[in-house]
TIVO-2410 file (N, C-alpha, C; in nm, 3 decimals):
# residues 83
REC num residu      c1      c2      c3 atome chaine
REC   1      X -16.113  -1.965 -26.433     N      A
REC   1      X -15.994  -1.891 -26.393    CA      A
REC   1      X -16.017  -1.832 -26.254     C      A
REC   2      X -15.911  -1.825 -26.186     N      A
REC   2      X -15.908  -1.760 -26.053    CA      A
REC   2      X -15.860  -1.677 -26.025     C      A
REC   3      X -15.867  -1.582 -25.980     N      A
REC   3      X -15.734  -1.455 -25.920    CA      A
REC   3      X -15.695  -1.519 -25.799     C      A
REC   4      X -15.546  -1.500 -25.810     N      A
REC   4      X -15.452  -1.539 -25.753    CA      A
REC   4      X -15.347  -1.413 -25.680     C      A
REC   5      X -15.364  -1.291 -25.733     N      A
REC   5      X -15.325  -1.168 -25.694    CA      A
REC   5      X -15.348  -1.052 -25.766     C      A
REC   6      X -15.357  -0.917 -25.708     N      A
REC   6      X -15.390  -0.809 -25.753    CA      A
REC   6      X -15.280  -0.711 -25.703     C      A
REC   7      X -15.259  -0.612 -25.792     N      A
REC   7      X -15.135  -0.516 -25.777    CA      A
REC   7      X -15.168  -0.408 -25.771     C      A
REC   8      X -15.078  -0.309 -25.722     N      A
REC   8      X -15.108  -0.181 -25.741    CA      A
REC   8      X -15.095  -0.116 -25.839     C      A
REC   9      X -15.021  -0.194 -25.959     N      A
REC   9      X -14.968  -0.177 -26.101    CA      A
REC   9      X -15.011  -0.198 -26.192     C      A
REC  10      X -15.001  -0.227 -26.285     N      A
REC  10      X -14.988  -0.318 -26.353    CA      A
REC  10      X -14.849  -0.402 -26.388     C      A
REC  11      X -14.713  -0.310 -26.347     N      A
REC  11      X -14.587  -0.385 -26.352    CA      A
REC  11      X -14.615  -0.487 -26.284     C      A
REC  12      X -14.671  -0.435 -26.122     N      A
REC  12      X -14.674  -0.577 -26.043    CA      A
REC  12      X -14.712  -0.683 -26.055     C      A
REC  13      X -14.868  -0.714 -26.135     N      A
REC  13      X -14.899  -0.785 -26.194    CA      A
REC  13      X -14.851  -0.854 -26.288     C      A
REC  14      X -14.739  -0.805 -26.404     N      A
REC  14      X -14.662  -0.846 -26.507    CA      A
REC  14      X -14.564  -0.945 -26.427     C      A
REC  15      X -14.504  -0.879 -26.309     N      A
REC  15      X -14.407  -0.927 -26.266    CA      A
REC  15      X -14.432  -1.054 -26.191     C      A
REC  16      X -14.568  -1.097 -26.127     N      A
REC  16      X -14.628  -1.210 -26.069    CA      A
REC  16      X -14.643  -1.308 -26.184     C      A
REC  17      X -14.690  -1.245 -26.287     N      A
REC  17      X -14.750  -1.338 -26.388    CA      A
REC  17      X -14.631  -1.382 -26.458     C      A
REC  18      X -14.480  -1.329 -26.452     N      A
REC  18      X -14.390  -1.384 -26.512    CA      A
REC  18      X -14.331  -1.515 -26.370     C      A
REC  19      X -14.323  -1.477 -26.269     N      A
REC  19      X -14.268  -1.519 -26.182    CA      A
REC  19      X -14.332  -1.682 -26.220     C      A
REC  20      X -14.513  -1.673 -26.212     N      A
REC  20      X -14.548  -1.793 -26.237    CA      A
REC  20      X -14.542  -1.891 -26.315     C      A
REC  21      X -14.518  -1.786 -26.421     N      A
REC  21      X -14.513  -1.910 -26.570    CA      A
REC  21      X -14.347  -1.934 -26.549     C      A
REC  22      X -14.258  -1.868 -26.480     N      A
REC  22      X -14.127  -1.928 -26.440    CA      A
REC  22      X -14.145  -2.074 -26.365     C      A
REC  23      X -14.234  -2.098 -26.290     N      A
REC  23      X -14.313  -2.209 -26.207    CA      A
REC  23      X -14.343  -2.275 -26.295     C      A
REC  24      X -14.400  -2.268 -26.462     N      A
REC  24      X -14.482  -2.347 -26.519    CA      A
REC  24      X -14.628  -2.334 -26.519     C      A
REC  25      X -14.639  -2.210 -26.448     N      A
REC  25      X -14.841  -2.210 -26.459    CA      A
REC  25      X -14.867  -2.092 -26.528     C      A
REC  26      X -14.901  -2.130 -26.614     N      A
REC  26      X -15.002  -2.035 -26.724    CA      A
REC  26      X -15.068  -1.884 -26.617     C      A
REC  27      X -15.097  -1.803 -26.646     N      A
REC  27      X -15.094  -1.719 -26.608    CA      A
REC  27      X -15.150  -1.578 -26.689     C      A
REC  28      X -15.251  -1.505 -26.664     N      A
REC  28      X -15.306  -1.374 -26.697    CA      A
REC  28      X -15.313  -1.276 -26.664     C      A
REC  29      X -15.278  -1.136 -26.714     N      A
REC  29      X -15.292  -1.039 -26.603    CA      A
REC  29      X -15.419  -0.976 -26.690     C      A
REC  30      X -15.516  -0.943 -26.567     N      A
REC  30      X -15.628  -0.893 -26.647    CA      A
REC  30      X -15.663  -0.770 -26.553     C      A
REC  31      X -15.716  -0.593 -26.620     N      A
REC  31      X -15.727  -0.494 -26.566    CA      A
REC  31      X -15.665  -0.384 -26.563     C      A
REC  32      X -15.554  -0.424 -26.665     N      A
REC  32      X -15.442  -0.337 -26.672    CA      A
REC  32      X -15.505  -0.203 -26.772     C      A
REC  33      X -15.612  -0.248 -26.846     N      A
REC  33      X -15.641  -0.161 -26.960    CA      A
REC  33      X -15.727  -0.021 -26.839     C      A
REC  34      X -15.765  -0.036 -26.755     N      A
REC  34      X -15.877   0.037 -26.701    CA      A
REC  34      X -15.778   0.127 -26.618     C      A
REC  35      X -15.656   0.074 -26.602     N      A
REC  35      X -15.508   0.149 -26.489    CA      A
REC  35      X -15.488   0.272 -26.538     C      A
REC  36      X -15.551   0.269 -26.702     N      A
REC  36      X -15.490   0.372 -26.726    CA      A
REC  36      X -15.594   0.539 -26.703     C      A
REC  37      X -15.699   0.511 -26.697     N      A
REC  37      X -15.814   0.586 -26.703    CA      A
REC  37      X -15.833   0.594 -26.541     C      A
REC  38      X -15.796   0.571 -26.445     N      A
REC  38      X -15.812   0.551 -26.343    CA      A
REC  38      X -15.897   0.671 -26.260     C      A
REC  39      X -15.823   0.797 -26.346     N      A
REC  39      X -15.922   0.922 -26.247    CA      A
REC  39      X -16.002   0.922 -26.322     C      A
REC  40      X -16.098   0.862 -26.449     N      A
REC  40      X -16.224   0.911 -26.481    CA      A
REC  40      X -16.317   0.768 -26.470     C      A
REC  41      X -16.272   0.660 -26.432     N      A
REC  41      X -16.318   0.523 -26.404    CA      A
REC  41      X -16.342   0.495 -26.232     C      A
REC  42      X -16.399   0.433 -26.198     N      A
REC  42      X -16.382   0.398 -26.044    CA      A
REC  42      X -16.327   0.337 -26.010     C      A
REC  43      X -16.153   0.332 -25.964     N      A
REC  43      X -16.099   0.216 -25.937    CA      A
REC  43      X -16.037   0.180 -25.766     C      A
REC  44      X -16.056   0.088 -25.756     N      A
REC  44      X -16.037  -0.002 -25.591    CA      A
REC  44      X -15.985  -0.126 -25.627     C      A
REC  45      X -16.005  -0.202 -25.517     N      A
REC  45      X -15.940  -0.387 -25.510    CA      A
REC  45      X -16.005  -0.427 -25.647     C      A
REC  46      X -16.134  -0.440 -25.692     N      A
REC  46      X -16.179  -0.505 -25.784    CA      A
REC  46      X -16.142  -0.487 -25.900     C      A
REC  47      X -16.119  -0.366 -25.934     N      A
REC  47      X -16.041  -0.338 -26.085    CA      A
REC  47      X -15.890  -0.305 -26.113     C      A
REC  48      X -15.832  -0.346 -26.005     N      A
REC  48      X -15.677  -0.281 -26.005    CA      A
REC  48      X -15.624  -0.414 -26.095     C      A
REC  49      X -15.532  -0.400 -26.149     N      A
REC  49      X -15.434  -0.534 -26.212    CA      A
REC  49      X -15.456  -0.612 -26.155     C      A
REC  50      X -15.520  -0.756 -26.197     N      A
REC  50      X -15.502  -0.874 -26.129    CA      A
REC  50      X -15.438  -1.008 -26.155     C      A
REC  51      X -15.394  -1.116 -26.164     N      A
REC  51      X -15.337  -1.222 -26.198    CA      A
REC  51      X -15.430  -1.284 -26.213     C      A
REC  52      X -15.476  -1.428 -26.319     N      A
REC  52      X -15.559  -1.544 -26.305    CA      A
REC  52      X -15.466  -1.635 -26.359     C      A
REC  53      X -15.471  -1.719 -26.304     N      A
REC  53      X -15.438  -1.888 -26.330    CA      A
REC  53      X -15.594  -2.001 -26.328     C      A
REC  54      X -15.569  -2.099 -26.393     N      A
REC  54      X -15.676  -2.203 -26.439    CA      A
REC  54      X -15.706  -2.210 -26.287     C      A
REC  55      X -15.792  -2.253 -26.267     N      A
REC  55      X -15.875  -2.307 -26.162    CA      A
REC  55      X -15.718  -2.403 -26.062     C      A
REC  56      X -15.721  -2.506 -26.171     N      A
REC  56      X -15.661  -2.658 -26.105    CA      A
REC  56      X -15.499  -2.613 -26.048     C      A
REC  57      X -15.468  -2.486 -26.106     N      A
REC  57      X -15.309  -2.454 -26.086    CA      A
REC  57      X -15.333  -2.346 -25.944     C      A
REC  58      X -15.471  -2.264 -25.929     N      A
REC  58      X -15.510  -2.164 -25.799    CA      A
REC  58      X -15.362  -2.180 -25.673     C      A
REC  59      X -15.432  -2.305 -25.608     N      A
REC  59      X -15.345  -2.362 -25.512    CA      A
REC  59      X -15.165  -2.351 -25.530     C      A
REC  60      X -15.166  -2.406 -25.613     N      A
REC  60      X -14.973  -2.407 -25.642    CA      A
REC  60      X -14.914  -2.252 -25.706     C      A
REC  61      X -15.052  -2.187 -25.765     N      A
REC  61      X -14.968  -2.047 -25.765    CA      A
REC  61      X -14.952  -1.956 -25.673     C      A
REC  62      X -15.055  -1.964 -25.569     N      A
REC  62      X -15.023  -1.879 -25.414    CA      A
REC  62      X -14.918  -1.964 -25.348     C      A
REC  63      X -14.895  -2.100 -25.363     N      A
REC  63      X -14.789  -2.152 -25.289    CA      A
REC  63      X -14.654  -2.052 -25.319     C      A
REC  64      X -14.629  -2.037 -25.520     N      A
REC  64      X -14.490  -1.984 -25.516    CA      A
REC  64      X -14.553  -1.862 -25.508     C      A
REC  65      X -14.668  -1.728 -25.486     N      A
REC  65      X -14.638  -1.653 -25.459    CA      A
REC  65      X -14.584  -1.606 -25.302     C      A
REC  66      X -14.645  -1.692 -25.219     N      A
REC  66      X -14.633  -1.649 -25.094    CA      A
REC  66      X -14.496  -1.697 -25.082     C      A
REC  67      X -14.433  -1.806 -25.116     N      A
REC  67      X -14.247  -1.817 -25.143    CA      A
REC  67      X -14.224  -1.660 -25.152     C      A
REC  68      X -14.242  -1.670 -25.251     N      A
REC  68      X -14.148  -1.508 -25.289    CA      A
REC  68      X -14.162  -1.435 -25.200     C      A
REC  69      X -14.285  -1.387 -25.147     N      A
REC  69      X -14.322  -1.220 -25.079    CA      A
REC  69      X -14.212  -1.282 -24.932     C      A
REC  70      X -14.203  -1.394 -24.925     N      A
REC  70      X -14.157  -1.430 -24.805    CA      A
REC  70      X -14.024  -1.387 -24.839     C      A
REC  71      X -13.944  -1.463 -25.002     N      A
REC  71      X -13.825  -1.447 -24.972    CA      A
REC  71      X -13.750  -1.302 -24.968     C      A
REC  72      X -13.886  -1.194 -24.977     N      A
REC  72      X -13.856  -1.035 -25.009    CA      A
REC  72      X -13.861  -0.986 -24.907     C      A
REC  73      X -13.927  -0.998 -24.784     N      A
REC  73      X -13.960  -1.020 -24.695    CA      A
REC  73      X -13.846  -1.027 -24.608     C      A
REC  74      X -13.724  -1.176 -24.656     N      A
REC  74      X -13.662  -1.167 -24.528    CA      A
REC  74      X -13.532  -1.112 -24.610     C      A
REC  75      X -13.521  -1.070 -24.750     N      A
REC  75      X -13.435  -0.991 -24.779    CA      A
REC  75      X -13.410  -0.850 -24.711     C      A
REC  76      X -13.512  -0.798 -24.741     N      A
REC  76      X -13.571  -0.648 -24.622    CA      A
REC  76      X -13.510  -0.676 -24.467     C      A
REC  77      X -13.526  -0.732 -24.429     N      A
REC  77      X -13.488  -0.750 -24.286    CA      A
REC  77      X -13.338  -0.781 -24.268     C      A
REC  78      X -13.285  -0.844 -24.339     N      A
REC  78      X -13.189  -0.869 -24.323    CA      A
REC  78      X -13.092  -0.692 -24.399     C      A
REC  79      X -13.175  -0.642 -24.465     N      A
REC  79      X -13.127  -0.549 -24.514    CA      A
REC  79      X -13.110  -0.420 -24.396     C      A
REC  80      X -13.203  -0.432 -24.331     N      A
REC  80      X -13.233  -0.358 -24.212    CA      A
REC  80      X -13.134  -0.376 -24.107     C      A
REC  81      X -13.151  -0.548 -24.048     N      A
REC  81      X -13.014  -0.562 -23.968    CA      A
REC  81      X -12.860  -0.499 -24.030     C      A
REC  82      X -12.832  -0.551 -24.118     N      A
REC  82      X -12.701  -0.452 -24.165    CA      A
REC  82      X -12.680  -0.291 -24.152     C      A
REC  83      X -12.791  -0.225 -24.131     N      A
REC  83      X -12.790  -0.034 -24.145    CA      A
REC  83      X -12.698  -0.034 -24.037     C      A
***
C-alpha cells in the first residue's frame, strides 16, 4: 500500500478516499484513530489522516487527486474574479 494523501482531518481524508473509490480504486484512510488524542500523542505529517491505495493503482490515484485540487482550485478563482 502507498499513501497517496494526508489531511488535516480526518473528514479530509474520508472525503479523498470516497472521491477515489468514485474512480474505482480501492482506497484506505489510515490515522484517523490517533486525530483524536492529538494533544497527548505527537502528531505532524506522519500521523495525521492519511489515504492508501494498492501499490499498482498509486499512480492513477494522484492523477484524479490532483484533477480535483485543480478543479477547486479554479473554482476559487473564478469565485474571486466575480467579488
Amino acid at each position: 500500500m502507498k499513501k497517496v494523501y494526508t489531511g488535516q482531518h480526518p473528514m479530509q481524508a474520508h472525503l479523498v478516499k470516497g472521491l477515489l473509490e468514485e474512480s474505482g480504486i480501492e482506497a484506505r484512510v489510515v490515522g484517523e484513530e490517533i486525530f483524536g488524542v492529538r494533544g497527548e500523542v505527537g502528531f505532524d505529517f506522519e500521523t495525521a489522516p492519511a489515504v492508501f491505495v494498492h501499490d499498482e493503482d498509486a499512480e492513477r490515484a494522484l492523477e484524479v487527486i490532483r484533477s480535483q485540487e485543480a478543479r477547486v482550485r479554479a473554482a476559487a478563482e473564478g469565485d474571486d474574479e466575480e467579488a
